[in-house]
N, C-alpha and C positions, 0 to 999 in steps of 0.2 A: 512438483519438484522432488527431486531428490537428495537425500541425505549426501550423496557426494559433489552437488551440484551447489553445497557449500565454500564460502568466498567468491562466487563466481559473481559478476554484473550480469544480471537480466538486462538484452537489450531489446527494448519496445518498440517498434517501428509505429509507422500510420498501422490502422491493424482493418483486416475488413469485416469485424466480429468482435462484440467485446470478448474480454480473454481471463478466463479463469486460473488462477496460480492455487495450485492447494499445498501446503506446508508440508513437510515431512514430519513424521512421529516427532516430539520432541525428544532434543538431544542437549545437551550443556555445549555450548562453541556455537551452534549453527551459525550462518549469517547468511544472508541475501541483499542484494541493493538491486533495485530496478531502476532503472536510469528510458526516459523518452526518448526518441531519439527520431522524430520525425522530422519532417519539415514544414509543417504546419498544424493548425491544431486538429487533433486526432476525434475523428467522431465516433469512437467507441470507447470504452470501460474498462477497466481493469477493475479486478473481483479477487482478493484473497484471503484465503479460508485458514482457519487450522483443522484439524483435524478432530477435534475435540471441544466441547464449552468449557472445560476442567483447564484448556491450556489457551488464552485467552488472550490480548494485546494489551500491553500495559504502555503510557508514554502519549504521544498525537505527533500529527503536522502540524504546518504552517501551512495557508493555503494563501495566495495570492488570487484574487479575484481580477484578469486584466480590465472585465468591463468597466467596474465601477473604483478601481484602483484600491483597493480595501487589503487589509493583511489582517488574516485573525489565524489564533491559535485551535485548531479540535484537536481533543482528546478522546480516549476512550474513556469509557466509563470505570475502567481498570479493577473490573468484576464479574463481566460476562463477556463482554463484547469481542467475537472470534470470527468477525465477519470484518475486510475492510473494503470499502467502493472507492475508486477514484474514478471521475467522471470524465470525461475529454481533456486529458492531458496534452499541455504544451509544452517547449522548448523548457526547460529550466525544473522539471520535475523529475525531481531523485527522491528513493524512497528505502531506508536503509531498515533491516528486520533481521534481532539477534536473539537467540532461544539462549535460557539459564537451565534448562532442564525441566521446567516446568512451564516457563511463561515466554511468549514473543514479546522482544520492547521493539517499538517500532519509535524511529527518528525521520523527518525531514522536511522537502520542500515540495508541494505542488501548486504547480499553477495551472492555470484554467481561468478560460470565460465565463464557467460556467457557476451559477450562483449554487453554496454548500457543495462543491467540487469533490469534500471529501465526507468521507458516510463510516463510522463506525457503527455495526450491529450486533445482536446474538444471530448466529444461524444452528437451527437446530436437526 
């Protein structure tokens, strides 16, 4: 992504490949929202990066699990973790991500069949 491709909605389709989103330098303002937008549940991934271990995700989702009806909250560890996985994204998964100049806070909802749907890590 790009530093000008701020406030913009990433729109997600069915995808035939997971899909890697890498952050732009950080900036104070950025924003991104990825929004699914399939029509069924998607059998690939979403993968995003920052740029940096120094500039990391601070905040979590919500993750609806549809198999077993379950809502739980993940976080990041909001100390390394600059790595985020979402797993087979469904209908109702939006994912908002704002840079302070140092840090990504990330906010929102995904949902998924799929069990721990969402994955904070360090990637090095």
């Amino acid at each position: 992504l790009l530093a000008s491709d701020s406030g913009s909605i990433i729109l997600c389709p069915d995808l035939d490949a997971d899909h890697h989103f890498v952050l732009p330098a950080v900036q104070e303002g950025l924003s991104y929202e990825f929004w699914y937008t399939g029509t069924a549940a998607d059998a690939q991934d979403w993968e995003i990066k920052t740029r940096s271990a120094t500039n990391y995700f601070m905040g979590g989702l919500v993750m609806d699990d549809t198999d077993d009806g379950s809502t739980v909250v993940v976080d990041s560890d909001n100390d390394s973790n600059n790595h985020l996985k979402i797993l087979t994204p469904i209908a109702g998964t939006k994912v908002s991500i704002v840079c302070d100049g140092l840090l990504w806070y990330v906010n929102g909802q995904v949902v998924s069949a799929t069990d721990a749907a969402v994955v904070f890590a360090d990637h090095v």
